[in-house]
LUMRO-259341 format. One record per atom (N, C-alpha, C): residue number from 0; residue in one letter; chain; atom name; x negated, z, y negated. Coordinates in pm, whole numbers, plus 50000, padded with zeros to 5 digits. Layout:
BEGIN
+-----+---+---+----+-------+-------+-------+
:   k : r : c :  a :    c1 :    c3 :    c2 :
+-----+---+---+----+-------+-------+-------+
: NUM : A : A : CA :     X :     Z :     Y :
...
+-----+---+---+----+-------+-------+-------+
***
This chain:
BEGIN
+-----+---+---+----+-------+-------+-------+
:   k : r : c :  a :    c1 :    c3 :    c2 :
+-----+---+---+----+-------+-------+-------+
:   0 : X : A :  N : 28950 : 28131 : 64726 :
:   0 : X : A : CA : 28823 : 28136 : 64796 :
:   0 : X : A :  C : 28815 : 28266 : 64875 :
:   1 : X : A :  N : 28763 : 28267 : 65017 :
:   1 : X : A : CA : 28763 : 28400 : 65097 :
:   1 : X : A :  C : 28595 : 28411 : 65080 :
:   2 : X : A :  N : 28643 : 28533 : 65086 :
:   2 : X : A : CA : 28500 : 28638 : 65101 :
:   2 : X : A :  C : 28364 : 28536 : 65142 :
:   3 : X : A :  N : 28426 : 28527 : 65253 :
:   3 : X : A : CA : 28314 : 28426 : 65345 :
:   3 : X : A :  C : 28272 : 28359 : 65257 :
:   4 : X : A :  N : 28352 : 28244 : 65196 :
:   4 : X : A : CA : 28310 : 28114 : 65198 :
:   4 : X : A :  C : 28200 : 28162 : 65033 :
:   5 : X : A :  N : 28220 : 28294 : 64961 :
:   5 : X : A : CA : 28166 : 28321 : 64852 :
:   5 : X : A :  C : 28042 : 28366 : 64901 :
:   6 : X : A :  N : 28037 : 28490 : 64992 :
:   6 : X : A : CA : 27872 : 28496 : 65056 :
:   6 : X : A :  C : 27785 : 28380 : 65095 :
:   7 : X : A :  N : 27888 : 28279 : 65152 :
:   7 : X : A : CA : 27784 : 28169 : 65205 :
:   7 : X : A :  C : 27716 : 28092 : 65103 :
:   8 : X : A :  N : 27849 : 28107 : 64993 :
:   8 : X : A : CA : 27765 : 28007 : 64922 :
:   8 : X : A :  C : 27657 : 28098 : 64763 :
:   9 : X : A :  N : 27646 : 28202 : 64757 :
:   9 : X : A : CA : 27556 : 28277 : 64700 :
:   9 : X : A :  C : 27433 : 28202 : 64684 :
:  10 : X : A :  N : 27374 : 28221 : 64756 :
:  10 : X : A : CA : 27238 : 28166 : 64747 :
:  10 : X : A :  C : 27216 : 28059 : 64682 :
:  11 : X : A :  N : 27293 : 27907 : 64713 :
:  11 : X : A : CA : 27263 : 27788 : 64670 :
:  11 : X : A :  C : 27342 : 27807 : 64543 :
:  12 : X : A :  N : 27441 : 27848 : 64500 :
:  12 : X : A : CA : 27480 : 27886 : 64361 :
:  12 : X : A :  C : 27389 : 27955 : 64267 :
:  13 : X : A :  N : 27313 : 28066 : 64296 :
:  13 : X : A : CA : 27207 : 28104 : 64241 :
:  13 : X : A :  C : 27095 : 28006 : 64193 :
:  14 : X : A :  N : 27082 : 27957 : 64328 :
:  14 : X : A : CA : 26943 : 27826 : 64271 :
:  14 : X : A :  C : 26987 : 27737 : 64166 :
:  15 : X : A :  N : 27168 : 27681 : 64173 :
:  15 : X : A : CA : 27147 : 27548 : 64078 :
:  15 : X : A :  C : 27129 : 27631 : 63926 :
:  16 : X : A :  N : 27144 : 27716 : 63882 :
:  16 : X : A : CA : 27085 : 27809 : 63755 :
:  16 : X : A :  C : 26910 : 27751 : 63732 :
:  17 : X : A :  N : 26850 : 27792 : 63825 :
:  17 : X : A : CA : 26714 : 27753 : 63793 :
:  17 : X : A :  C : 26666 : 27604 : 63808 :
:  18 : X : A :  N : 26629 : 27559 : 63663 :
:  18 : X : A : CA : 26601 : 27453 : 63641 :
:  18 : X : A :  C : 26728 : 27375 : 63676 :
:  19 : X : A :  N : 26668 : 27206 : 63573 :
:  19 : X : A : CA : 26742 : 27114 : 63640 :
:  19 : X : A :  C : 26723 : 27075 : 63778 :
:  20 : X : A :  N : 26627 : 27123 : 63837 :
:  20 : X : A : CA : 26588 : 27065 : 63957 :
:  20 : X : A :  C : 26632 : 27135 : 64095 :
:  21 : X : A :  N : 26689 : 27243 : 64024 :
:  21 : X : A : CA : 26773 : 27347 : 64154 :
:  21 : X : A :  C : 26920 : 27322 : 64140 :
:  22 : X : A :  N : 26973 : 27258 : 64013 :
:  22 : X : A : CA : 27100 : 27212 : 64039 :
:  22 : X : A :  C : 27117 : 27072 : 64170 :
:  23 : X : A :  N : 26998 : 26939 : 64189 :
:  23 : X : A : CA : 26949 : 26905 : 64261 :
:  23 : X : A :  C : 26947 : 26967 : 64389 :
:  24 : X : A :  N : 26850 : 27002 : 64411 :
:  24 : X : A : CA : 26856 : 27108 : 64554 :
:  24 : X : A :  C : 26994 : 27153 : 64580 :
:  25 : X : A :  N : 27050 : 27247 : 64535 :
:  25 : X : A : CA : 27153 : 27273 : 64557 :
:  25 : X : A :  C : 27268 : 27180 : 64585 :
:  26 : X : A :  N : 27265 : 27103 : 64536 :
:  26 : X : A : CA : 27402 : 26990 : 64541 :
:  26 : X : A :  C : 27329 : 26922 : 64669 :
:  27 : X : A :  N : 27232 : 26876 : 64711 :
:  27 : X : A : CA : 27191 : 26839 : 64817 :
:  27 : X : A :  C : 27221 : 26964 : 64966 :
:  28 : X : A :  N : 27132 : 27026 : 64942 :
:  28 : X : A : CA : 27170 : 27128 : 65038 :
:  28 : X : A :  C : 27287 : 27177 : 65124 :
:  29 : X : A :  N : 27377 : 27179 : 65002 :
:  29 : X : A : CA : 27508 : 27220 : 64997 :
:  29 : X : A :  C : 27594 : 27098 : 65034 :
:  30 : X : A :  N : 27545 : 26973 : 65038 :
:  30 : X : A : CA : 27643 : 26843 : 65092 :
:  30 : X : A :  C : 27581 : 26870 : 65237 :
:  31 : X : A :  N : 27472 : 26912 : 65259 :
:  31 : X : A : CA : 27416 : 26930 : 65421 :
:  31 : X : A :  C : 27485 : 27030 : 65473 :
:  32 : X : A :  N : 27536 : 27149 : 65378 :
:  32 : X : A : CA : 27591 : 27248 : 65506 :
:  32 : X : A :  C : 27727 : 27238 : 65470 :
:  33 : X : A :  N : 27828 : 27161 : 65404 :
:  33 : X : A : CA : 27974 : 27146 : 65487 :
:  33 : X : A :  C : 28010 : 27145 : 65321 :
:  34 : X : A :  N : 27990 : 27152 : 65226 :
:  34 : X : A : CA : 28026 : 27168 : 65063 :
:  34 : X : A :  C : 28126 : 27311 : 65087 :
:  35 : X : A :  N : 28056 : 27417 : 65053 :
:  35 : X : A : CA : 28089 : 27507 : 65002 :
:  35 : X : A :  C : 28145 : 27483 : 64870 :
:  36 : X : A :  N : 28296 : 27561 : 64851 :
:  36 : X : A : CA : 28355 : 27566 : 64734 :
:  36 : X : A :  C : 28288 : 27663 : 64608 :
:  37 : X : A :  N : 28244 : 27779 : 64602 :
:  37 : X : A : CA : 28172 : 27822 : 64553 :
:  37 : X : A :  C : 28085 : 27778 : 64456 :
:  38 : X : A :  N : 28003 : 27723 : 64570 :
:  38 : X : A : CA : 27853 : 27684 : 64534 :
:  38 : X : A :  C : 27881 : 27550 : 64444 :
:  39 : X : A :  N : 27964 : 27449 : 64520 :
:  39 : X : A : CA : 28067 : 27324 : 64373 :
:  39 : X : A :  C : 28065 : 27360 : 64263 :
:  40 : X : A :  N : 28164 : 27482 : 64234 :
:  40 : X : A : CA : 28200 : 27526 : 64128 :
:  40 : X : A :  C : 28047 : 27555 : 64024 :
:  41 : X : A :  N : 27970 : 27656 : 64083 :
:  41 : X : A : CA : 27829 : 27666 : 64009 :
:  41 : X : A :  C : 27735 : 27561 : 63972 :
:  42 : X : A :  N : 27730 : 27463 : 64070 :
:  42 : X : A : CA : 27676 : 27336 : 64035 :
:  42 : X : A :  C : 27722 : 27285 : 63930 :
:  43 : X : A :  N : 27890 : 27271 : 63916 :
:  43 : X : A : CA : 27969 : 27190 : 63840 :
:  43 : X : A :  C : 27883 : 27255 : 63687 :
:  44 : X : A :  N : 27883 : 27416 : 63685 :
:  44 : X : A : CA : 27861 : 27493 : 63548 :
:  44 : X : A :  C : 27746 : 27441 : 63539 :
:  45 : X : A :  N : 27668 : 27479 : 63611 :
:  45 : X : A : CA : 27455 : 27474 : 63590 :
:  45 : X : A :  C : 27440 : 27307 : 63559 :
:  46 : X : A :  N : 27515 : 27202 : 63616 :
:  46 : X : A : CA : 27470 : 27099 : 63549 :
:  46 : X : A :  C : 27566 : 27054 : 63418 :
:  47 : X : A :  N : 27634 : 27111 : 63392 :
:  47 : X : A : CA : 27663 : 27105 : 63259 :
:  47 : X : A :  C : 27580 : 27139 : 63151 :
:  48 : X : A :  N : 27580 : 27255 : 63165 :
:  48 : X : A : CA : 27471 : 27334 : 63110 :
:  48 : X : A :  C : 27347 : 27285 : 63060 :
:  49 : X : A :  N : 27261 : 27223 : 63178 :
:  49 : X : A : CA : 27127 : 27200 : 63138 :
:  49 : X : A :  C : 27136 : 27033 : 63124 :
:  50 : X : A :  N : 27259 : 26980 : 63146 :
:  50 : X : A : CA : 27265 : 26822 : 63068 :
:  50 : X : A :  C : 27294 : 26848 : 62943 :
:  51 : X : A :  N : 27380 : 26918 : 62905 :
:  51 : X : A : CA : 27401 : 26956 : 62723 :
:  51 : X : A :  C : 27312 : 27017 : 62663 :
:  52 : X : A :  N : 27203 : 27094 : 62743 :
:  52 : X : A : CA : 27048 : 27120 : 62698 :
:  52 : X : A :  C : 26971 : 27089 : 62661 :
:  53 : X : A :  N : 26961 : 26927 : 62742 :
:  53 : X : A : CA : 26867 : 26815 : 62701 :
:  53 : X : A :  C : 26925 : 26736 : 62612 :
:  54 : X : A :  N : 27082 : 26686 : 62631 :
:  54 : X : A : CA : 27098 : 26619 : 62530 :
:  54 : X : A :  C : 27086 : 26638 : 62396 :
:  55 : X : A :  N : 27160 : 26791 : 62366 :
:  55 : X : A : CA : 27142 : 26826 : 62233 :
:  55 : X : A :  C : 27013 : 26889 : 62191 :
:  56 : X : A :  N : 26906 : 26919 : 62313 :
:  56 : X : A : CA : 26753 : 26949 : 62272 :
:  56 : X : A :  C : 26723 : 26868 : 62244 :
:  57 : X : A :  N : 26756 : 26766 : 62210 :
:  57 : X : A : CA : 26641 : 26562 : 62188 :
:  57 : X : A :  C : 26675 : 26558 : 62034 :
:  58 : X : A :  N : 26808 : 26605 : 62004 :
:  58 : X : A : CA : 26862 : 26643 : 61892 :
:  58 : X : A :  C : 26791 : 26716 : 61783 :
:  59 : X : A :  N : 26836 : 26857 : 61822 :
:  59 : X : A : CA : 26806 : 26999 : 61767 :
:  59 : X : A :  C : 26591 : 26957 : 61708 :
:  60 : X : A :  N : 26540 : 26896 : 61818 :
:  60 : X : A : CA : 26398 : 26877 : 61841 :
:  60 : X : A :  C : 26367 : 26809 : 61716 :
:  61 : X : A :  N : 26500 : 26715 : 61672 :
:  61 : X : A : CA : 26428 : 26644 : 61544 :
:  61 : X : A :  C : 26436 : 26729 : 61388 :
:  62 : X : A :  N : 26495 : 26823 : 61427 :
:  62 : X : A : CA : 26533 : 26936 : 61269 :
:  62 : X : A :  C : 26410 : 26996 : 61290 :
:  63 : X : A :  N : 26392 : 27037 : 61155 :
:  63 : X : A : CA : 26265 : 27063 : 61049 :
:  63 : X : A :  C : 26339 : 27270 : 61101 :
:  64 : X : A :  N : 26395 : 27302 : 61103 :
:  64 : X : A : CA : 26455 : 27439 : 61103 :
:  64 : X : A :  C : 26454 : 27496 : 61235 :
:  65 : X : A :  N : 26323 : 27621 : 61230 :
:  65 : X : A : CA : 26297 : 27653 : 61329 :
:  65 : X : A :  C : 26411 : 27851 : 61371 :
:  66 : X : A :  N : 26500 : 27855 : 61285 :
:  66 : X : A : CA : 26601 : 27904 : 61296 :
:  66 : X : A :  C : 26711 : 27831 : 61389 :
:  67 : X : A :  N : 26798 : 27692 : 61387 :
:  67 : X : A : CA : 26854 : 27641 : 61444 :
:  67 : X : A :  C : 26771 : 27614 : 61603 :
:  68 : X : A :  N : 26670 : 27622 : 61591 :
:  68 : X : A : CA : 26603 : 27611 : 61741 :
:  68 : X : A :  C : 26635 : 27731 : 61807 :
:  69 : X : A :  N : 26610 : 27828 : 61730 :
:  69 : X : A : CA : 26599 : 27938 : 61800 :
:  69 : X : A :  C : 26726 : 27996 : 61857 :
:  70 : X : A :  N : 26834 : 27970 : 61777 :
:  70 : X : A : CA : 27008 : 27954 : 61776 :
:  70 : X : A :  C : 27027 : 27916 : 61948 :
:  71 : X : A :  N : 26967 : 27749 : 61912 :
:  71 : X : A : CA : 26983 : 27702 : 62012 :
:  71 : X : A :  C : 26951 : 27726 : 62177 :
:  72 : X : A :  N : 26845 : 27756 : 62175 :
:  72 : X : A : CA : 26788 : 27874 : 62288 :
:  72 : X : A :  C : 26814 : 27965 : 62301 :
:  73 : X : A :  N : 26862 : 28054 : 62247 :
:  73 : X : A : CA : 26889 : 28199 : 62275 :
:  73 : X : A :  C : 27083 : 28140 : 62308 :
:  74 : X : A :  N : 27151 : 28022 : 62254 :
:  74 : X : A : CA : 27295 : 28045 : 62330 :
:  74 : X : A :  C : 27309 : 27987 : 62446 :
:  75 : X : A :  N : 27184 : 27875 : 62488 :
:  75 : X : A : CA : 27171 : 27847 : 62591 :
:  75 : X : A :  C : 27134 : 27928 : 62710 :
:  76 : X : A :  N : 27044 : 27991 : 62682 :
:  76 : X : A : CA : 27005 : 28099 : 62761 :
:  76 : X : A :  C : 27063 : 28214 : 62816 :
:  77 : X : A :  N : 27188 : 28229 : 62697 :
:  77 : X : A : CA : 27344 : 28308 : 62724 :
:  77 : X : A :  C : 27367 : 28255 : 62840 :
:  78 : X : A :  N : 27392 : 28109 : 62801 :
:  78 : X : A : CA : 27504 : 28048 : 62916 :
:  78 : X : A :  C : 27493 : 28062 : 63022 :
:  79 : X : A :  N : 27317 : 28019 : 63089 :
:  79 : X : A : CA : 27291 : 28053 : 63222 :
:  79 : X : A :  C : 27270 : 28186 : 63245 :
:  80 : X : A :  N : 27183 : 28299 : 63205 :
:  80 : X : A : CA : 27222 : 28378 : 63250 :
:  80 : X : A :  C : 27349 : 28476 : 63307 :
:  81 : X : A :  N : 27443 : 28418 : 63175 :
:  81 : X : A : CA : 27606 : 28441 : 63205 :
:  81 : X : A :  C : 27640 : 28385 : 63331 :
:  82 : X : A :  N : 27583 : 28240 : 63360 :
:  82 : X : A : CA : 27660 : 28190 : 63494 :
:  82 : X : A :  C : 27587 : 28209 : 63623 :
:  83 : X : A :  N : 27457 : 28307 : 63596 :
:  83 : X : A : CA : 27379 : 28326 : 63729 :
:  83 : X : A :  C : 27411 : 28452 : 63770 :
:  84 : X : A :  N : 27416 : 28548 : 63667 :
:  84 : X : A : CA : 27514 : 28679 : 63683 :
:  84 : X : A :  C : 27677 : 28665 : 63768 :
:  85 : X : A :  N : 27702 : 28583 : 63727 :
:  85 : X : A : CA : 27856 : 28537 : 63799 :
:  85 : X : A :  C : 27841 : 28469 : 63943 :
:  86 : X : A :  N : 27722 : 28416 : 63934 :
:  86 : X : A : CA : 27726 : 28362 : 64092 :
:  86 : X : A :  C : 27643 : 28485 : 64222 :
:  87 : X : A :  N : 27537 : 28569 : 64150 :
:  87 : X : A : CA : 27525 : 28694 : 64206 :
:  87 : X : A :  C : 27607 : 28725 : 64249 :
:  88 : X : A :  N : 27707 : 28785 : 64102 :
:  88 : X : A : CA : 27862 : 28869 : 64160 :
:  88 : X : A :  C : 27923 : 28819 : 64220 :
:  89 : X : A :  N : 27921 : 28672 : 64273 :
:  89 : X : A : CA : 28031 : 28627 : 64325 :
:  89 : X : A :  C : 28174 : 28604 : 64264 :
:  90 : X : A :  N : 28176 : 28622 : 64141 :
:  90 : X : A : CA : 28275 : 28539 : 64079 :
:  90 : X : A :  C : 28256 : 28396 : 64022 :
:  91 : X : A :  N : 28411 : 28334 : 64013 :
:  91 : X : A : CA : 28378 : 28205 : 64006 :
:  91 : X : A :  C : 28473 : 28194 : 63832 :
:  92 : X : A :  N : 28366 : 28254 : 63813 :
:  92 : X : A : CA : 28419 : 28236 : 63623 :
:  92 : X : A :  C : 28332 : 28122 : 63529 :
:  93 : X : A :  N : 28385 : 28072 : 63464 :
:  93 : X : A : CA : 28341 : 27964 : 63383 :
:  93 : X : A :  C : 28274 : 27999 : 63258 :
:  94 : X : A :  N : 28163 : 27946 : 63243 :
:  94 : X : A : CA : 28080 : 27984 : 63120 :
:  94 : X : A :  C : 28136 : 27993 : 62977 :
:  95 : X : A :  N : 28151 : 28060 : 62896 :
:  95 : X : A : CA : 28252 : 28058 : 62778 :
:  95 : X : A :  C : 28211 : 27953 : 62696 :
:  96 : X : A :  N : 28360 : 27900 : 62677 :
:  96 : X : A : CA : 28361 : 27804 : 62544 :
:  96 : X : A :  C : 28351 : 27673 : 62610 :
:  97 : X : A :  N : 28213 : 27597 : 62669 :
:  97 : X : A : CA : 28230 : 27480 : 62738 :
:  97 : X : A :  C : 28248 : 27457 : 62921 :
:  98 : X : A :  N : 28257 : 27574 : 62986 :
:  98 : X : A : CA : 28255 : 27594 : 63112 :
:  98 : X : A :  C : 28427 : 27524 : 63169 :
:  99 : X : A :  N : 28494 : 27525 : 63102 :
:  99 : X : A : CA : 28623 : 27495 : 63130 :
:  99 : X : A :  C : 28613 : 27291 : 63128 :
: 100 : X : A :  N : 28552 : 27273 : 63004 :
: 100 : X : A : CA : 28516 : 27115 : 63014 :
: 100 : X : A :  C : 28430 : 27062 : 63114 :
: 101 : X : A :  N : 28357 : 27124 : 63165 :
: 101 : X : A : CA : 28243 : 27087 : 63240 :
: 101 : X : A :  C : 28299 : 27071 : 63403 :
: 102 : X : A :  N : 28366 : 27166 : 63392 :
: 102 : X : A : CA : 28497 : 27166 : 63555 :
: 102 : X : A :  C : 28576 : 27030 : 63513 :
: 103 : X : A :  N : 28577 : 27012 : 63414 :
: 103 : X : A : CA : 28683 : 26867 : 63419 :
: 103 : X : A :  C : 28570 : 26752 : 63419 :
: 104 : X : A :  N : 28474 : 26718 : 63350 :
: 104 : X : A : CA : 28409 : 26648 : 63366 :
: 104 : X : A :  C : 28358 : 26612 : 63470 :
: 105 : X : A :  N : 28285 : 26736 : 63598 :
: 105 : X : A : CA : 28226 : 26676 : 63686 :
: 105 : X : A :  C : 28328 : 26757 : 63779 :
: 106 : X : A :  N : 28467 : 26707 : 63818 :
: 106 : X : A : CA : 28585 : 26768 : 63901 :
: 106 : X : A :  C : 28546 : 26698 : 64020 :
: 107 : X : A :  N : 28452 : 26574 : 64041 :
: 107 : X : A : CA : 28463 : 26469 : 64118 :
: 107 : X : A :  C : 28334 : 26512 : 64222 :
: 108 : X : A :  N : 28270 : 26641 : 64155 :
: 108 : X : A : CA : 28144 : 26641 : 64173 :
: 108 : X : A :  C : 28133 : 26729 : 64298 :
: 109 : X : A :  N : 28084 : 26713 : 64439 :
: 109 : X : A : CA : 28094 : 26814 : 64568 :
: 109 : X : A :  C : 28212 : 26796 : 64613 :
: 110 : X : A :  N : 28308 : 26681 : 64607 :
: 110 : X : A : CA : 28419 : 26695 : 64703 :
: 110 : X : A :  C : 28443 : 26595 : 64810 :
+-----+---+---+----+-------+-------+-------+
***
């Protein structure tokens, strides 16, 4: 990835972090201005992320243990901040632990 194509895509990488609904935006946006590689890659993370959020929040939601909730939110909350920090910086590093699956899962996703 050159310089360029990482500044350009900053911005809309930043957004798909916030909410599920900026991974949205972003993947839209970003099919409008030419699919930035970048900004793919962050989408690919941020909707991983906040689909394994909900799925296993529907989960986690039915335990009586408000310790495992809290588990649960505070490593989620790792994740994105970890991957909104990385799209600031402009690196294209993968969220630890499931960020590597999530590139395989949605490989299909922005190309």
């Amino acid at each position: 990835m050159t310089e360029d194509t990482i500044e350009q895509g900053k911005p809309l990488a930043m957004v798909s972090y916030l909410w599920i609904l900026g991974v949205i935006v972003a993947y839209f946006l970003n099919k409008n201005k030419g699919n930035n590689s970048f900004t793919n890659f962050h989408i690919r993370q941020s909707l991983g992320i906040w689909l394994t959020f909900h799925a296993l929040g529907i989960v986690i939601s039915t335990l009586d243990f408000s310790l495992v909730r809290l588990v649960f939110y505070f490593c989620f909350g790792v994740l994105l901040i970890y991957g909104f920090i990385n799209a600031v910086a402009g690196n294209d590093q993968e969220v630890p632990v499931v960020g590597r699956i999530y590139q395989k899962v949605f490989a299909s996703l922005g190309r």
